[in-house]
C-alpha positions, 0 to 999 in steps of 0.5 A: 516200119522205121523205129528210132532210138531217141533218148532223151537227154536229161542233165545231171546237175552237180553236187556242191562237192563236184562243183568244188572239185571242178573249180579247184581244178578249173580256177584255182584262184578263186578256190584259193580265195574261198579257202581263205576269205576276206574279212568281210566274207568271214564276218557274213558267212559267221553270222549267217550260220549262227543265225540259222543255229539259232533258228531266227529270221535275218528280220528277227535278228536284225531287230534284236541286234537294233540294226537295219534289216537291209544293212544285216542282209549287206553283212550276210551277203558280204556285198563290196559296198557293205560297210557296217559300223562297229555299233552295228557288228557289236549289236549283231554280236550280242543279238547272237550271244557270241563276242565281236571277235567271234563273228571274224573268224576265219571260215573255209567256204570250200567246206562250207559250199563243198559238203 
């Protein structure tokens, strides 16, 4: 009787912090670019993580900050066609209780991703 030794393969997936590390390795021209943001993606990743400290949905917010639901999801998604007005922002900020200035604070996403 013939016996073989079949293992199965089971993937490993990698931890946000290895992901990291391999594309700052790999490509360190987007890590730099996730190191220092645009604007745009300064002000999507601020209000994003002081919606989720808040506990509030993006539909809860956008209806307290008077701003359309899918024009809160283009600022949170720092989408390139995303072009919110400053009424909108200025809505956002107060909805969140927090200054406009507050919102285009330079993040870094490598730690934000990276954790």
């Amino acid at each position: 009787m013939k016996t073989t030794n079949k293992s199965k393969f089971v993937p490993r997936f990698l931890t946000e912090k290895e992901s990291m590390e391999r594309l700052k390795k790999n490509r360190p021209d987007l890590y730099e670019t996730l190191k220092k943001p645009s604007p745009k993606a300064c002000l999507g990743a601020n209000v994003s993580t002081l919606r989720q400290k808040k506990g509030i949905s993006q539909k809860e917010l956008a209806d307290k900050g008077k701003v359309g639901f899918r024009t809160l999801q283009r600022i949170e998604e720092a989408q390139p066609n995303s072009n919110p007005t400053m009424n909108a922002i200025e809505g956002v900020a107060k909805a969140l209780g927090v200054e406009v200035q507050d919102l285009f604070k330079t993040v870094d996403l490598t730690k934000t991703f990276g954790r």
